[in-house]
N, C-alpha and C positions, 0 to 999 in steps of 0.2 A: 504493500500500500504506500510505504513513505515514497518508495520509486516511484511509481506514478503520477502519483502527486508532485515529485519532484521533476515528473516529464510535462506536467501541465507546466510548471510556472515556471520549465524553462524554454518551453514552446508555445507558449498562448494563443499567440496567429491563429497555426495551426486546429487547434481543439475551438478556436471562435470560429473559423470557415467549418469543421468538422460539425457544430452545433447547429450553425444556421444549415448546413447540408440537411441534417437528420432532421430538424424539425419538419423542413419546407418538404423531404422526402416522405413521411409518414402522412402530413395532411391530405397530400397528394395521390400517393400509392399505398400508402397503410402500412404497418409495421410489419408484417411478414413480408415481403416486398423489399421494404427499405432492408431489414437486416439479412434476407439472402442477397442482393447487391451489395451491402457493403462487404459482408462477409469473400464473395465472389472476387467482387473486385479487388479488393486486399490482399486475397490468396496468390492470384496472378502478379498484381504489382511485386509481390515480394518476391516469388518465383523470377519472375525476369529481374529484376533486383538482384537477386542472388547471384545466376547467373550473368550479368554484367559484369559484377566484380570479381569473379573468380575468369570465366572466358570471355566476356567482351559482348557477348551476344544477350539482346538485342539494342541496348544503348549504347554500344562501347564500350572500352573497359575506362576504369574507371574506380577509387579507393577511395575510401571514409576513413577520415582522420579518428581516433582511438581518442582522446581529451574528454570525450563526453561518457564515458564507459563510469560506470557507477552513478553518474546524475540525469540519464535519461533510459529508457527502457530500448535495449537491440534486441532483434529479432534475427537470427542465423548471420550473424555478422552484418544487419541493416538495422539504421535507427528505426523505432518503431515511426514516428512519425513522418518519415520521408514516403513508405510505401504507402501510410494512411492518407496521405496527400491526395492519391490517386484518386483514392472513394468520390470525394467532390469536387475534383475535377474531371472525372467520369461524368458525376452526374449531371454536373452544371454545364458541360457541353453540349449533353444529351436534350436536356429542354431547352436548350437554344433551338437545336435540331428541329424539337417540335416546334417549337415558336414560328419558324422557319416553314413548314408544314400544313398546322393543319391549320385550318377556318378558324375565323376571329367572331368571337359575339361582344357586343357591346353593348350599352344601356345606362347611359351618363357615365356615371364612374365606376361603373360594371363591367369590369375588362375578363372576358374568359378564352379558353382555347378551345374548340370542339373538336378536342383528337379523340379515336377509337382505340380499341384496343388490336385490333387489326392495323390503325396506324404506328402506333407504339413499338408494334413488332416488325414494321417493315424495314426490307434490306436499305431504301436509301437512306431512313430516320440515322440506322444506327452507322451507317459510310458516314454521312453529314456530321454525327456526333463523332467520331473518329476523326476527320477533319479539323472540328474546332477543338479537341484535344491538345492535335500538332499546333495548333494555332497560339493556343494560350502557353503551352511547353515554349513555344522560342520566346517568352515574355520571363518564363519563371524558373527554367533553364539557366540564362544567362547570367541573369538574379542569383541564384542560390551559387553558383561559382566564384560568383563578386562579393559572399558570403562575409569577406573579415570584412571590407566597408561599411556595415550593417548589421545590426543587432543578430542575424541567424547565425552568424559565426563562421569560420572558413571550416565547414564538415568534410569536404572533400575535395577532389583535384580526379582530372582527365589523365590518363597515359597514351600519348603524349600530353602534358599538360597544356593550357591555351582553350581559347573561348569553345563553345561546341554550341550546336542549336540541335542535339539529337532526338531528344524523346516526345519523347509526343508531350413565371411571369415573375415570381420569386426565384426561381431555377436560373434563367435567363439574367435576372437584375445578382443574382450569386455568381454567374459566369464575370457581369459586366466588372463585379465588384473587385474581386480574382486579377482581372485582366487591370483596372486601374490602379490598384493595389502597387502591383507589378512594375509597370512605365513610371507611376511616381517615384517607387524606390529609385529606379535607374535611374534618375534624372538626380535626385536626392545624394545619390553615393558616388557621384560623377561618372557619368557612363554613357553622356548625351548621346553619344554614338549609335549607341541599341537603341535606347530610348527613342532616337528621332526613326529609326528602324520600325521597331513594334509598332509606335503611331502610327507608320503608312502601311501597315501589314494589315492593320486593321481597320485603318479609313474604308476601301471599298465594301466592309462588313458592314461599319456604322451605317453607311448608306444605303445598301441592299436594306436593313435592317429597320430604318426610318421610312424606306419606300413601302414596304410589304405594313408598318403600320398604320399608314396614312393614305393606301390603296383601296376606295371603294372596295374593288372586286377581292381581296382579303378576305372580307367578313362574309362568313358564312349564310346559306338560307335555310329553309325551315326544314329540307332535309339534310343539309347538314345540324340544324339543331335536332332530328328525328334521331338520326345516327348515333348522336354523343349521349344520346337522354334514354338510347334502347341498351349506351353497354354500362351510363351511370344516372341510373333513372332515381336516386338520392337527391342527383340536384334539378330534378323536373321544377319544384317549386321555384327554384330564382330565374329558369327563364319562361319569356314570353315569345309569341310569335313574330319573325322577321318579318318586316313589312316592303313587299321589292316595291323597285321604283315603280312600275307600274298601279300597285295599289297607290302609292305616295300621290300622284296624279289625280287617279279619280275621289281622294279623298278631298284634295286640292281644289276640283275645280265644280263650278257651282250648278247647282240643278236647273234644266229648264221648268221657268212659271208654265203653268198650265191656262189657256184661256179660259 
């Protein structure tokens, strides 16, 4: 227990993206759910993990400095919190993905997503969530090598040592937060270089990203609201029916008097 406790307060960051991950996961997908994915994806980060540092595959090789050994908790020669990293940035890419996807419902400040469970499981959701993984890694990658500048500490080094960019609605605003996080430090610890790098890596995302929510045809209709309410009919009560342009029209426009 003192370990632990002494892996929280020497990793906070960490367990504060890990907290907002599990909360925003569970409202979302439910507790059985949330703890097979973290459990899942943990198992794999450490697995490739492992193997990085012993033969190079699949991030390269690459060693963990020994300093923190008795004040934070390692797992087969990996801090525990480096491989737990992955869980929410797994998932926070992942509902970018969706974001990205499926049909948008709205209703003043009623912001929803109308994915299915058929779209959750499709092969492009999870390419697209693979993608913004790679995306967010060359942000916190860079970061975590430039390590003594800043509070995480120098944990490790490359062999050959030198920079690397290898590894790869609440969901979405946890990715945005990840990723800001990120470009600030670099700019923070002198590193304008990356930093002005990340910014344009993900400019053309900001923008796809503002387009798709500020696009009419985004927002889904009443069989997309049919679709999301037949696989989480829980939340039938908070929506109402899409009104298409067409209806909008003849509500719009006025009756003829009758002689």
């Amino acid at each position: 227990m003192h370990l632990l406790l002494s892996t929280v307060a020497l990793r906070p960051y960490v367990f504060i993206f890990l907290a907002a991950f599990l909360f925003i996961a569970i409202i979302n997908f439910g507790l059985r759910a949330t703890l097979l994915f973290t459990v899942l994806t943990y198992v794999v980060a450490l697995a490739c993990e492992w193997s990085s540092v012993h033969d190079g595959f699949p991030f390269g090789l690459y060693h963990y400095l020994q300093a923190t050994r008795g004040r934070e908790i390692w797992v087969f020669g990996v801090p525990l919190m480096d491989s737990l990293s992955f869980t929410f940035l797994a998932f926070a890419s992942y509902t970018v993905a969706l974001l990205l996807t499926a049909p948008l419902y709205r209703r003043g400040w009623d912001l929803r997503l109308l994915d299915t469970w058929q779209l959750r499981r499709s092969p492009r959701v999870w390419l697209m969530a693979a993608l913004f993984m790679v995306m967010v890694d060359m942000v916190v990658d860079p970061l975590s090598v430039l390590g003594d500048r800043w509070f995480l500490g120098k944990i490790f080094w490359y062999d050959p040592p030198g920079p690397h960019l290898s590894r790869a609605l609440l969901g979405p605003l946890l990715y945005a937060g990840i990723v800001t996080f990120g470009i600030t430090m670099l700019f923070l610890i002198g590193a304008p270089e990356i930093g002005w790098a990340s910014v344009f890596i993900f400019l053309p995302f900001v923008v796809l990203t503002l387009h798709i929510l500020t696009r009419a045809g985004s927002y889904g209709d009443n069989a997309a609201v049919a679709r999301y309410i037949g696989d989480f009919p829980y939340n039938r009560d908070f929506l109402t029916p899409v009104q298409s342009p067409d209806d909008v029209k003849k509500s719009s426009t006025p009756g003829r008097r009758r002689a």
